[in-house]
N, C-alpha and C positions, 0 to 999 in steps of 0.2 A: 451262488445265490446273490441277487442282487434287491436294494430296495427301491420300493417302486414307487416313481415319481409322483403317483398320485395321492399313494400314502404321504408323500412331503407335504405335499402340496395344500390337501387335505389337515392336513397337521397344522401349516401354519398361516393358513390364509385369512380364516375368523379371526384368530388372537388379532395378527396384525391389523385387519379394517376397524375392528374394535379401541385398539388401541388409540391410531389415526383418528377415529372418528371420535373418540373421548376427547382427544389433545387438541381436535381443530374446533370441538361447539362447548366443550363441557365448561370453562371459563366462562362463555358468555353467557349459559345458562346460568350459570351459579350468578353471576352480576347483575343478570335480569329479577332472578327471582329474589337476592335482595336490596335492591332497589339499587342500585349503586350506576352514576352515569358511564354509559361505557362512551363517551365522547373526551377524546382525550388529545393533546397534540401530537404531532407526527415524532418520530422516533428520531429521525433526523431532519431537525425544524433549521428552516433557513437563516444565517447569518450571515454578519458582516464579517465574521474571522472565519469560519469553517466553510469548506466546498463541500458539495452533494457529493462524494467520495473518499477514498481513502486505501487502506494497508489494511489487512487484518495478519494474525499469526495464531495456528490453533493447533497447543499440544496435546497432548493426551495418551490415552491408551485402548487396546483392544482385547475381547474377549472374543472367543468361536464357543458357541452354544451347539452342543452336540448333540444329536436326533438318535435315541438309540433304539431298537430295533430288533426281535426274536422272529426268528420262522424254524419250521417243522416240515420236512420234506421227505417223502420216499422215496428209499431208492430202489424201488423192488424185491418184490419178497415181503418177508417180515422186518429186513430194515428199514431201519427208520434213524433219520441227522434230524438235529434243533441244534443250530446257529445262535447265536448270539451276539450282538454286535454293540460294546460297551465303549464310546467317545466320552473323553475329559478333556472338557474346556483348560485354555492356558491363556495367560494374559499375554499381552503385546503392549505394542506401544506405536504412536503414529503422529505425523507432523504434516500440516496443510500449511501453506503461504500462499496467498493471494490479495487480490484487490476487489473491494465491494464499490456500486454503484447504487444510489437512491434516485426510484424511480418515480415520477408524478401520475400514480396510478391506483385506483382503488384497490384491485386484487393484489398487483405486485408490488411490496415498498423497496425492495432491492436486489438485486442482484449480487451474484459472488463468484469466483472464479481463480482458479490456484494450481498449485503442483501440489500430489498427495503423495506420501512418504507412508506406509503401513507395513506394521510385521504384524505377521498371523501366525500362529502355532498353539498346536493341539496335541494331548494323545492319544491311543485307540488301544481298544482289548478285544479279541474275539475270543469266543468258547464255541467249542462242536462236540458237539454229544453224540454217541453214535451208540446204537442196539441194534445188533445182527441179527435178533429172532423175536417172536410176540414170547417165547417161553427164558428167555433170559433175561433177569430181570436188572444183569448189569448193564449201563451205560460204560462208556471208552470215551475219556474226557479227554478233548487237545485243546491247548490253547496258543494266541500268539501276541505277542504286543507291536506296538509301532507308535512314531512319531513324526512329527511334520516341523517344517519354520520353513515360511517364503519371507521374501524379501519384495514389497510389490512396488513399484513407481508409476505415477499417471496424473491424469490431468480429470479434473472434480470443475462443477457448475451448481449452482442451486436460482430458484426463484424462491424469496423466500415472502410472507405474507406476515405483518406484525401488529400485534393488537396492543395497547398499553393495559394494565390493571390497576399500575398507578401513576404519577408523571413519571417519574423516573427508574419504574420498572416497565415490561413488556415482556409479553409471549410471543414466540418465532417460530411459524412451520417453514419448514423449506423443502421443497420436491426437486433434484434435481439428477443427472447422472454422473458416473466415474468410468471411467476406462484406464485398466491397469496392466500394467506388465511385471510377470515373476522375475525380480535382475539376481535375485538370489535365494536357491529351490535344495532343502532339506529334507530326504526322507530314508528313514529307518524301519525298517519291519522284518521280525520272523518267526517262525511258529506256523501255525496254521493260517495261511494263508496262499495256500493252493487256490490258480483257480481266479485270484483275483486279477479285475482288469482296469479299474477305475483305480485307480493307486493316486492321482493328484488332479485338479482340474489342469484344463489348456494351460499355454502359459500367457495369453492373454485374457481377461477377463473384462465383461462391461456390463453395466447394472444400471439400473434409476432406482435410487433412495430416496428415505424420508430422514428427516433431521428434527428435533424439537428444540429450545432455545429457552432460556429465561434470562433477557438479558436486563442489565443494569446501565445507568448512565451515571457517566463519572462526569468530570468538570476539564475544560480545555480539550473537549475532541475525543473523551476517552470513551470508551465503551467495555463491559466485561460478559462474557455470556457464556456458562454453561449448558454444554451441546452434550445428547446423544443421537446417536446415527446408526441407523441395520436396514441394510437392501430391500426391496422392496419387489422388485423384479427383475429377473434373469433375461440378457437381451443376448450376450456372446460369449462363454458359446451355446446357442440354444440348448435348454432342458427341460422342454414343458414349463418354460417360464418362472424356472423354479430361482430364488436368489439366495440360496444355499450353496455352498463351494462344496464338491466331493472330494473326501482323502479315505483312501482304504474302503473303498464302497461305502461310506458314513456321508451322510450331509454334517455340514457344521455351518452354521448361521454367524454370522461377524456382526459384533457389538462397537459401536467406534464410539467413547464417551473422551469429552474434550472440554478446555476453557480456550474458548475465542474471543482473542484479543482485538480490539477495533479501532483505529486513529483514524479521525477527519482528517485530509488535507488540509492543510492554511489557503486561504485567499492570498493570491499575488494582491499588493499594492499598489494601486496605477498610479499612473504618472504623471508628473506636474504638467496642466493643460498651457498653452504656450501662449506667450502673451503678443503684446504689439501691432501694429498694423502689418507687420510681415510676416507673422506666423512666427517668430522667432523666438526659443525660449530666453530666459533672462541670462542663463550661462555664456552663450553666443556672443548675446548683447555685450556682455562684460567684456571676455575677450578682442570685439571687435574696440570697443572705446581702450581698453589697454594698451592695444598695439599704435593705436592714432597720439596717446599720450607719451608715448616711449618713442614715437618719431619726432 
C-alpha cells in the first residue's frame, strides 16, 4: 500500500498558498488599514562606505513534518488489512554561505546565492491489522519501526522582495530553488514492512522554495534576519509535483528555520587623482627631484 500523491498534495497545497499569500499582503494590509505610511527607504540604501553587496552566513535547524496516513484494504474473502502509517518529526540542523546582491528594481531588492549544508532525520511506525473472517472478531496486530538521517549538500538561489514596517526593520519573501545531494544516507527499519518500495527518496533532490524573513538593521553593514524556509515544489525527481521527501512510504515535509547573518562589502577607496602637467602623481615627482639632488 502506497499513499497517494494526490492525497499529499491535496493535503498541503491550501495550507501553503494561504500561508504565502498571508506573508506577501497581510502586512501591508494591516499598514493600510491603520494608516501607517508604507513608504520607507531601501533596505539597502546607497553609501559612501557600503557596496550593494556582501557575505551572508545562515545557521540554523531543520524539522521533517510528517503526513500520516490510514487505509483499509481487502484482501479477499472476509479479510480485511488497516495499515497505518505513524511518522515523527526529528530536528536537524543546517548551514547556508553565500553572497547576496542588491538589485535596482521594484519587485526584486536582492538576490542570494550559497552552498547549503542540511541534515534531515525522522522516524516512522507502521501498524497492520489484519481479520481473516467477518465472524472473527479478532484483529492480528504487527507492527514496525524505522529511522532515517541524510546528510544533503547543494547549491541554493533566492529572489528575494523586501518591504520595510519600520526604518530599520523589514519583511523578506524570497522564492527561489535548491538542488541537493544525499553525501551521507541512514536508514534503519524492521517489523512490518513487507512489501515496501519507497524506502528513501533519489539521491539527488531539486525543489523551488519559499523563505519568510524579518530582518533587522544593525550599524556598520550589519544585517540580522530570522528565516523560515519549506519546499514549495517538487521539480527532481518528479512526483506529481509533490515537495515532500518519501522515507518508508511517508511523505515528510522539511522545515529550514535560521538566523541570516548579512555584511555589506566596504567601498574600495580611490586613488589620489595625479597631478602636474604630465600626469604624474606627486610620489614620482619626489623621487625624480631626489635623484637630481643626490647627483
Amino acid at each position: 500500500m502506497k499513499q497517494s500523491s494526490h492525497q499529499v498534495m491535496s493535503h498541503w497545497k491550501i495550507p501553503l498558498l494561504v500561508f504565502v499569500a498571508t506573508c506577501l499582503f497581510g502586512h501591508d494590509l494591516l499598514a493600510q488599514v491603520g494608516g501607517h505610511d508604507l513608504k520607507r527607504p531601501d533596505v539597502f540604501q546607497r553609501s559612501m562606505e557600503h557596496a550593494q553587496k556582501g557575505w551572508y552566513i545562515t545557521p540554523g535547524g531543520t524539522y521533517m513534518l510528517g503526513i500520516d496516513y490510514a487505509d483499509r484494504t481487502s484482501l479477499g474473502g472476509d479479510t480485511i488489512r488497516a495499515q497505518r502509517e505513524i511518522p515523527t518529526g526529528k530536528f536537524g540542523a543546517f548551514l547556508q554561505i553565500g553572497r547576496f546582491h542588491a538589485l535596482d528594481s521594484r519587485w526584486i531588492n536582492y538576490v542570494d546565492y550559497g552552498i547549503d549544508f542540511r541534515w534531515l532525520q525522522g522516524n516512522h511506525r507502521r501498524e497492520v491489522e489484519t481479520r481473516l473472517g467477518a465472524d472473527d472478531p479478532n484483529w492480528t496486530l504487527r507492527e514496525g519501526n524505522g529511522n532515517f538521517s541524510d546528510l544533503w549538500l547543494g547549491l541554493t538561489g533566492n529572489a528575494s522582495f523586501a518591504r520595510h514596517i519600520t526604518n530599520t526593520i523589514f519583511i523578506s519573501h524570497s522564492f527561489g530553488a535548491n538542488v541537493d545531494y544525499a553525501i551521507v544516507r541512514t536508514l534503519d527499519y524492521g517489523g512490518a514492512y513487507e512489501g515496501t518500495v519507497d524506502y528513501s527518496p533519489p539521491v539527488v533532490s531539486a525543489q523551488l522554495h519559499y523563505k519568510l524573513g524579518i530582518g533587522f538593521k544593525l550599524n556598520r553593514g550589519w544585517y540580522i534576519m530570522p528565516t523560515i524556509e519549506t519546499p514549495m515544489l517538487g521539480i527532481y525527481a518528479w512526483n506529481d509535483a509533490i515537495p515532500a521527501l518519501k522515507y518508508l512510504d511517508t511523505y515528510y515535509q522539511p522545515i529550514l528555520f535560521g538566523i541570516q547573518i548579512m555584511r555589506r562589502d566596504k567601498n574600495k577607496p580611490e586613488g589620489c587623482p595625479p597631478e602636474g602637467p604630465t600626469g604624474k602623481d606627486r610620489r614620482r615627482n619626489t623621487e625624480l627631484w631626489d635623484k637630481k639632488m643626490r647627483r
